[in-house]
C-alpha positions as CSV (number, residue, x, y, z in Angstrom):
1,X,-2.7,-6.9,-25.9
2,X,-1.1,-9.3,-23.2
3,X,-0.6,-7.1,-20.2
4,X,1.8,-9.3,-18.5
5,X,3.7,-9.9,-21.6
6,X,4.2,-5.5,-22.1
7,X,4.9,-5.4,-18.6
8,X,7.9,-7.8,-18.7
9,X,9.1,-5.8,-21.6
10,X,8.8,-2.5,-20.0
11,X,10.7,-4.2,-17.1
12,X,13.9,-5.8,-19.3
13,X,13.9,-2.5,-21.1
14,X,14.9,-0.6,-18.2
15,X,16.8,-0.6,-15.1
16,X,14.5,-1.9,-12.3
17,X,15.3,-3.6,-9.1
18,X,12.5,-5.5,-6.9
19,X,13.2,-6.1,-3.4
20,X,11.2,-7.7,-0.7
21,X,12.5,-6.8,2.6
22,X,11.4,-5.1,5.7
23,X,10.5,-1.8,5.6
24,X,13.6,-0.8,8.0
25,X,15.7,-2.1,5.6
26,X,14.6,-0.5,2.6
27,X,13.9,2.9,3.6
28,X,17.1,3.6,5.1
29,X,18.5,2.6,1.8
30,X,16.6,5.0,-0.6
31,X,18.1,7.6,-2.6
32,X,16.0,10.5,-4.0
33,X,15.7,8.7,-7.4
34,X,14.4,5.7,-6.3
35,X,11.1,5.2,-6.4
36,X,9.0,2.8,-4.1
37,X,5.6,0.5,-4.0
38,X,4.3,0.1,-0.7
39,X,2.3,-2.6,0.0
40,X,2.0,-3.0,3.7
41,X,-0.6,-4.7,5.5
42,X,-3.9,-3.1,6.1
43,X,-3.6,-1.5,9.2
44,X,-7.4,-2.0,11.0
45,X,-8.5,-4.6,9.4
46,X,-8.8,-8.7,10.6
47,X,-5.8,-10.0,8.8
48,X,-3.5,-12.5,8.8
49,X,-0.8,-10.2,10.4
50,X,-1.9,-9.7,13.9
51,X,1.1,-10.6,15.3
52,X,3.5,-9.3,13.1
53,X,2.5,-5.9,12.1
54,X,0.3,-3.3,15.2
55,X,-0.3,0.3,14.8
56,X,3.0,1.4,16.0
57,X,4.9,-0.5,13.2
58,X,2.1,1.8,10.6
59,X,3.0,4.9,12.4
60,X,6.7,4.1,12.0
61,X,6.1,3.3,8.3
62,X,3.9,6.7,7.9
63,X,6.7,8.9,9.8
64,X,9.6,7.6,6.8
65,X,7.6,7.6,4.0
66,X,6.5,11.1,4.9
67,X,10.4,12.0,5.4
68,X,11.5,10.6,2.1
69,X,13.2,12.6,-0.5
70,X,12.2,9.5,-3.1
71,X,8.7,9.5,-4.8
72,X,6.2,6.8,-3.5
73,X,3.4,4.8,-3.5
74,X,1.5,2.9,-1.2
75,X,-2.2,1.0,-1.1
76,X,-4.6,1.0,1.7
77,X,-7.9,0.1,2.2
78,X,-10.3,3.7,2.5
79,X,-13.2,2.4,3.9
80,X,-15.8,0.2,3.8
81,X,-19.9,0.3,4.7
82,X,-18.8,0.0,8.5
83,X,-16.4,2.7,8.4
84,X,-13.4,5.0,7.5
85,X,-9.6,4.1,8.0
86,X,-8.5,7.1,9.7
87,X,-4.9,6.2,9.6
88,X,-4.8,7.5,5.9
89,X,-5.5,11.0,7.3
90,X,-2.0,11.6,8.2
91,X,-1.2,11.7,3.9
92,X,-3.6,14.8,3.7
93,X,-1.9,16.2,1.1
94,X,-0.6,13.9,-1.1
95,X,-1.8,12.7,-3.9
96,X,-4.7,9.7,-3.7
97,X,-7.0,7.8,-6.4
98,X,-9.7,5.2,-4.9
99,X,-11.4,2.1,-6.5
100,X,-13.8,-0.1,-4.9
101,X,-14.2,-3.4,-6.0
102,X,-16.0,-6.5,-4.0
103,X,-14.4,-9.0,-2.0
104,X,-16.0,-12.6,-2.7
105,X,-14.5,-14.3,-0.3
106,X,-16.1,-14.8,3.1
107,X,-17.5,-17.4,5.7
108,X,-21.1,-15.9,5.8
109,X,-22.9,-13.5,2.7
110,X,-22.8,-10.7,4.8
111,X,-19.1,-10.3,5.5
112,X,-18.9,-10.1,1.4
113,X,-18.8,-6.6,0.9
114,X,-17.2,-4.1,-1.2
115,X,-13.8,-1.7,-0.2
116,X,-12.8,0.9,-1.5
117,X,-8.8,1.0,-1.7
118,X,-6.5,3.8,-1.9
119,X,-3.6,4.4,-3.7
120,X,-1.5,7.7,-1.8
121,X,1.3,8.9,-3.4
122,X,3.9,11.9,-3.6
């Protein structure tokens, strides 16, 4: 079975529409039938968004999302060897399912580890 090729069915078959957009601007937009992907950056981790996305813009994001009428779902790494992320503590509650996989990618061995991601949703 080609995955991509049964998603794009599923996707012409019914009424989606994909936005990319600042969370401001979709959230105020949502209607209780809507249903929303979050993918925001991983709060406390060393990305690539340093300058563009801090922990008040997260608790921002986690105050709406906890509001909404809609249904949602949004990733975020769990934790790693090092530690916890404590930020998904605030979705105690909701619903959550976990997979770790390995990241391969790294400038020394060492920082190749394995993360286990979570998926929270309503």
């Amino acid at each position: 079975c080609n995955q991509v090729a049964a998603v794009q069915k599923i996707i012409q078959d019914n009424d989606f529409t994909f936005q990319v957009a600042d969370y401001t601007e979709i959230l105020d937009k949502v209607s209780e039938s809507d249903f929303l992907y979050i993918d925001s950056p991983y709060i406390g981790l060393n990305v690539q968004y340093k300058d563009s996305w801090n922990q008040e813009n997260s608790d921002d994001l986690s105050e709406r999302l906890l509001k909404l009428k809609s249904n949602f779902a949004m990733s975020m790494w769990q934790s790693n060897k090092y530690r916890q992320n404590s930020y998904l503590d605030r979705f105690a509650g909701l619903g959550k399912v976990t997979y770790e996989h390995f990241y391969h990618v790294g400038s020394k061995a060492e920082y190749r580890n394995s993360v286990t991601e979570a998926l929270i949703y309503n």
